[in-house]
N, C-alpha and C positions, 0 to 999 in steps of 0.2 A: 474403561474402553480398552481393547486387546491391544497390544501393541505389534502392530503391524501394518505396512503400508498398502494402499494399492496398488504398488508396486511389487509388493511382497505378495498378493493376492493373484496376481497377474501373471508371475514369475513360477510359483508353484501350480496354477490351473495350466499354464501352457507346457510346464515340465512332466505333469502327470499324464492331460489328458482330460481332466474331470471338470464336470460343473461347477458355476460361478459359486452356484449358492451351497455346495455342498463343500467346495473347499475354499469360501469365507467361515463356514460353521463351524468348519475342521481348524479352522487358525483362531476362528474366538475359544473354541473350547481347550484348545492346546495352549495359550495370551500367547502368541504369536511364534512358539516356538516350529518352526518349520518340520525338523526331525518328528516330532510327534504330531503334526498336523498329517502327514503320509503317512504315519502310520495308524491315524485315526482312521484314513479315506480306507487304507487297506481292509482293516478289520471288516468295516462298512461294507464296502466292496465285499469280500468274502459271505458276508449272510445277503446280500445281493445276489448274488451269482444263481441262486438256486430260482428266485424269482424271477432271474432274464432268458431261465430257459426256455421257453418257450417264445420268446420274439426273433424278429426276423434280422436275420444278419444279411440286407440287400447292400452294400459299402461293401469296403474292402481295397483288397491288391491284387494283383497277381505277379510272381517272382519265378523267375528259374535259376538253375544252378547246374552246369554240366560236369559232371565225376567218371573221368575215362570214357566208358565204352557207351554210357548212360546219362541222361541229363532228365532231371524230376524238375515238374512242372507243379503248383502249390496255388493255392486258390485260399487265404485268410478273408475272413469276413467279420467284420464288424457293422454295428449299425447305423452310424452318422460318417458323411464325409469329412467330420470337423475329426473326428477318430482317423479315421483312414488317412490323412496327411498331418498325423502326430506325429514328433521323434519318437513317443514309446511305442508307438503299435509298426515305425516303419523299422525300429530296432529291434521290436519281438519279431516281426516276420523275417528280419535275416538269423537270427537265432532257431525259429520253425524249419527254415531252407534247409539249414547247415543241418542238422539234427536229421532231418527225414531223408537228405541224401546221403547221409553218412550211413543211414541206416537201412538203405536202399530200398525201403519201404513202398509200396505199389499200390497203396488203400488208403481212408484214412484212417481206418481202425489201426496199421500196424505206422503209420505216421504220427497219432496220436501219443503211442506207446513206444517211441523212438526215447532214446535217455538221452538228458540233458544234465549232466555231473550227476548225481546220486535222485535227480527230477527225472518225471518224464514228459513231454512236448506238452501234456494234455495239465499236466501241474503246474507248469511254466504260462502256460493262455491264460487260466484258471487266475494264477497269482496275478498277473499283469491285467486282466480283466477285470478284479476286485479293486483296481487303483484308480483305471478308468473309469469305471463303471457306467460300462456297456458289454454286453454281451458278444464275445469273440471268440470264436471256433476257425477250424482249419477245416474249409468244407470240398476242397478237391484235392487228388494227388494224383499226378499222372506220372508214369517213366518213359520214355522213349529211347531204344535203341539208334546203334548207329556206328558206321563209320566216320561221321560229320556231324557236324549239328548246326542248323540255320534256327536262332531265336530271334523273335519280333516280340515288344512288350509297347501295347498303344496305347497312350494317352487318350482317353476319351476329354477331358478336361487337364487345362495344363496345370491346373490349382492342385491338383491330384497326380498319386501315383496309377500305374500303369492299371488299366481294368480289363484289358485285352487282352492274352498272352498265347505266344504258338508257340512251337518247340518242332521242329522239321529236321527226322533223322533221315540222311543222306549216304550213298556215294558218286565219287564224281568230283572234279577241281572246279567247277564255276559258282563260288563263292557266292558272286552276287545274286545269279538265276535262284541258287539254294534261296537265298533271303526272299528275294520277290513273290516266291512261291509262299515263303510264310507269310507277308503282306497279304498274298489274293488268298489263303485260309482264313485268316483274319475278318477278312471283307464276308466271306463267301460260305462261312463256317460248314462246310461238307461233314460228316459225319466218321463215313468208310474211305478209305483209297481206294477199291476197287467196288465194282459191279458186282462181282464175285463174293464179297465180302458183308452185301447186305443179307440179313437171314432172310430164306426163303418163305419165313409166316410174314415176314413184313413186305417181300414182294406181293404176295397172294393177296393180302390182305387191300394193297395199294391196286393190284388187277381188279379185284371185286369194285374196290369205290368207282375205279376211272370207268370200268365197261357201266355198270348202274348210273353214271352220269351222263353217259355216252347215251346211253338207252334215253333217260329222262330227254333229253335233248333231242330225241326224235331221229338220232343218226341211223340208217338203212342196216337193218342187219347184214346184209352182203360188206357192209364195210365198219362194221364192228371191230372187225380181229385187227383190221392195222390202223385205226383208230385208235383202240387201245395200246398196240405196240406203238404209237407215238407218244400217249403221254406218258408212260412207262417210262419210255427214253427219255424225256423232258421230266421224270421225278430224278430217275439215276443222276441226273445231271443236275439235280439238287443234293443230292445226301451224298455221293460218290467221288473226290477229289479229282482223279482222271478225266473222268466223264465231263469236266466242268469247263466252259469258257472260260478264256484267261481272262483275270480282271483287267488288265490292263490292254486287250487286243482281244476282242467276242469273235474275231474271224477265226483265233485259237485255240485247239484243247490244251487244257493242261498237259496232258498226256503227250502232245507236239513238243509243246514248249521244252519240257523234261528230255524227248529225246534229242530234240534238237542240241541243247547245251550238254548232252553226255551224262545227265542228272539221272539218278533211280529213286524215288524217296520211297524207305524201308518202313516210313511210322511217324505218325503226326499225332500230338496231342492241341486242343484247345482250348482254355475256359475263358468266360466273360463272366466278371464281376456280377453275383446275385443272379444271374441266370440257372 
């Protein structure tokens, strides 16, 4: 019999990350020595790797990290939430942060290829994913400019790290207003900040559906055109930040709220976990 307890089984599956039954197998075929029982899972792990590529990374975190003038926003995914609130995978994601805003990186191809001592970000997942063994990739990266920076990171579950995350570059001293406003992003996920900012195929595109529903609907042509200019305004006011009722007060624009407190927001990023 290996010599190892379940206590010893317990200790290394919650230190890695990995499977009951893959790292009890790992400790019989090592007699209980730990050191080579991880380095069994790794190997394992590593001819893994190529077989998870293709599953879906819907788990995860989302982290930010502000550097001066700039604060990158990072979306890691893995596939179980028993992953996703590991010490290894919430310690590889501040190891990913640090790397891809050191490297000021704005994608994730060039987030991937951020170096991490003589590694890079994508050898480092790569290694830490072989131990785990699940499938982990770095699947968003945002920058945000800024004189300020208001971050919100939400808990969807308290058992879990954050699967919500905004990043809100500012100027302006009302600290709090800044925050609220990444709350009601959060809520309200807009797309563009401005009106102005949606591309004009996807305006055209949203005219054609709303006037063809308009029509199906039997509305009088005499009142087609501001018909359609109403729900035009009622999409803007989906995808558009400005354009958006405030979460917290629908009597409000966004756009009030902001001048009201002296706020300008320069750039907002978003991501939600597996979205």
């Amino acid at each position: 019999m290996a010599n190892f307890s379940l206590e010893d089984l317990k200790a290394l599956r919650e230190q890695l990350g990995t499977g009951m039954v893959d790292t009890k197998n790992a400790l019989v075929e090592a007699e209980g020595d730990v050191e080579k029982a991880t380095e069994i899972l790794r190997l394992k792990g590593a001819k893994g790797n190529a077989k998870r590529a293709d599953r879906s990374t819907s788990e995860g975190l989302v982290a930010a990290k502000e550097n001066g003038a700039t604060t990158t926003l990072i979306e890691l995914g893995c596939e179980t939430d028993f992953v996703a609130k590991n010490e290894k995978f919430l310690a590889l994601s501040n190891i990913v942060l640090d790397a891809v805003a050191a490297a000021g990186a704005t994608t994730v191809a060039e987030g991937n290829a951020a170096p991490v001592g003589d590694k890079t970000v994508l050898d480092v997942i790569n290694d830490e994913a072989a131990i785990i063994g699940e499938k982990v990739e770095l699947r968003q990266v945002a920058v945000v400019e800024g004189e300020k920076f208001a971050v919100y990171l939400h808990k969807t579950n308290k058992d879990l790290p954050p699967q919500v995350g905004v990043v809100v570059g500012y100027s302006g001293d009302d600290a709090e207003t800044a925050r609220s406003i990444a709350q009601h992003i959060s809520f309200a996920a807009p797309i563009y900040l401005t009106r102005d900012e949606v591309p004009a195929a996807e305006v055209e595109k949203e005219r054609e559906i709303v006037t063809e529903i308009s029509k199906n609907e039997g509305k009088p042509e005499a009142a087609l055109p501001k018909i359609v200019e109403g729900r035009l305004t009622a999409y803007f006011k989906q995808v558009a930040l400005l354009e958006q009722d405030y979460a917290k007060d629908n009597k409000l624009s966004v756009a009030k709220v902001l001048a009201d407190a002296g706020l300008t927001v320069t750039g907002f990023a978003r991501f939600k976990v597996g979205a």
